[in-house]
Every structure is written in structure tokens, then in C-alpha cells.
C-alpha positions in Angstrom: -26.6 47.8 24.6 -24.8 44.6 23.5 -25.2 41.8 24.8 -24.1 37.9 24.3 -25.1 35.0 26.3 -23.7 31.4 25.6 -25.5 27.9 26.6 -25.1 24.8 25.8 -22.1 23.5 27.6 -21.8 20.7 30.3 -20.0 17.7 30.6 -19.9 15.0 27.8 -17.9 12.0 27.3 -14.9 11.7 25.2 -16.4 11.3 21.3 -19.8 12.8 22.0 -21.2 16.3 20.8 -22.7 19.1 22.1 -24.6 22.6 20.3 -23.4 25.9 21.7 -25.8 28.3 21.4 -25.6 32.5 21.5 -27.5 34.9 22.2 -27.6 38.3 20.9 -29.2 41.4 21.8 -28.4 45.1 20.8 -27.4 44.0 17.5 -27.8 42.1 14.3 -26.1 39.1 13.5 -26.7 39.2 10.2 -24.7 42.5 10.6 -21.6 41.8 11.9 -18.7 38.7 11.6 -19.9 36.7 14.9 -16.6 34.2 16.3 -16.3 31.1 18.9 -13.2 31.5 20.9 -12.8 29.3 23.7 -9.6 29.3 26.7 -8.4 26.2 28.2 -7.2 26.5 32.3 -3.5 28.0 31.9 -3.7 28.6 28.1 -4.5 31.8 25.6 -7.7 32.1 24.2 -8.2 29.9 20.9 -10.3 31.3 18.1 -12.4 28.5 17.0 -14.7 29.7 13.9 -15.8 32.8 12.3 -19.1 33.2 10.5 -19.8 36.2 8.1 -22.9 34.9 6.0 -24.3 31.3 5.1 -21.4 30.7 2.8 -18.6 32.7 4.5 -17.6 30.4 7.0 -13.7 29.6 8.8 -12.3 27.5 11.2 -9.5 27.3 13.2 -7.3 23.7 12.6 -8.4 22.2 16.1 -12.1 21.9 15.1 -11.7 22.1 12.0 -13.7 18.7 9.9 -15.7 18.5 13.3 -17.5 21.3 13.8 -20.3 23.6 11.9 -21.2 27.3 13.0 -24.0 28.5 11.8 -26.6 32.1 12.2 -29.8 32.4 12.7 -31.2 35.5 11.9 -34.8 35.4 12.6 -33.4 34.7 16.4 -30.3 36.5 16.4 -28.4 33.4 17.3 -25.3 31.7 16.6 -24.5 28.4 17.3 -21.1 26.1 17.0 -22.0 22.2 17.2 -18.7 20.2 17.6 -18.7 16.5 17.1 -16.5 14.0 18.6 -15.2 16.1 21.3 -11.7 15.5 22.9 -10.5 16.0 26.5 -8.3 18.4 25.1 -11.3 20.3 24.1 -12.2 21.1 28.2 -12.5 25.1 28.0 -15.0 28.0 28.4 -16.2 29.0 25.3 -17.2 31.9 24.1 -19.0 33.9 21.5 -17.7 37.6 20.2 -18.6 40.6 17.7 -16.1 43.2 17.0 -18.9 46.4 16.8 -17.1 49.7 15.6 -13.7 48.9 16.8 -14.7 47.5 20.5 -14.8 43.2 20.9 -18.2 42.3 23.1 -18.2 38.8 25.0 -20.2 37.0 26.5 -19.6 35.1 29.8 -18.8 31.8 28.4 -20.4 28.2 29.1 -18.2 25.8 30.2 -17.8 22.3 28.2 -15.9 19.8 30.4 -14.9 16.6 28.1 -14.4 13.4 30.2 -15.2 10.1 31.3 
């Protein structure tokens, strides 16, 4: 069965950083393209960054040149560290996998970016 489980959020000042961290069971990371999407009250969900392999990495332009997403396999994590967070950047985020045509979330960790 697949399963993801985020950590890692909480509340952090404005310019601060935090690690996400996910979790994966039924399933090899090295296997499939892991994402971060996160959804802000009253807005659509936002894909953040996509890994495939070490060197196969992408981001999406609001986190872009602040954030790294990286795999470990060993663990069958995934984790997105984001530096000088924004208040604009208050949202659940999540980690996905698109297995054999279905898209498995987790339950998101909330990051709250304030003073």
C-alpha cells in the first residue's frame, strides 16, 4: 500500500527556513518522479518541485533560486528545504507520486510564515 507522510512544518519568521521531510512506504523513490505541491487558504494547489534522479531536478518560479529537493534512497525520503520563506508562502504542503496512472498524497504539514 502507498503511503506518504510529510513533517517538518510549523511556524517560522519571515526570512527563515525550514526542511520538509517525506516519507514513503509501498514504493521506491528511486522509482518514481516524487513532487512538492503546496495550497494556500482560497487558492489552487501550486506545484513546487519535481525530482526524478540526483540531476533531474525542476522548480516551479515561486521557489525557484530558494529551494533544493532532494531523495534519499537508502530511507525512501524526500525532502524540500526552502530558504528565506515569505508570508506568501503560508500553505499545506504536500508530497505526491503518480504510480501507474493514480496520484498518492500525503496529508500535508502545515508551514505558517509570520511574525
Amino acid at each position: 500500500q502507498v503511503q506518504l507522510v510529510e513533517s517538518g512544518g510549523g511556524l517560522v519568521q519571515p526570512g527563515g527556513s525550514l526542511r520538509l521531510s517525506c516519507a514513503a512506504s509501498g514504493f521506491a523513490v528511486s522509482t518514481y518522479a516524487m513532487s512538492w505541491v503546496r495550497q494556500a487558504p482560497g487558492k489552487e494547489r501550486e506545484l513546487l518541485s519535481t525530482i526524478l534522479s540526483s540531476t533531474k531536478t525542476g522548480y516551479g518560479d515561486s521557489v525557484k533560486g530558494r529551494s533544493t529537493i532532494s531523495r534519499d534512497d537508502a530511507n525512501n525520503m524526500i525532502y524540500l528545504q526552502i530558504n528565506n520563506l515569505r508570508p506568501e508562502d503560508t500553505a499545506v504542503y504536500y508530497c505526491n507520486v503518480l504510480i501507474s496512472g493514480d496520484f498518492h498524497w500525503g496529508p500535508g504539514t502545515q508551514v505558517t510564515v509570520s511574525t
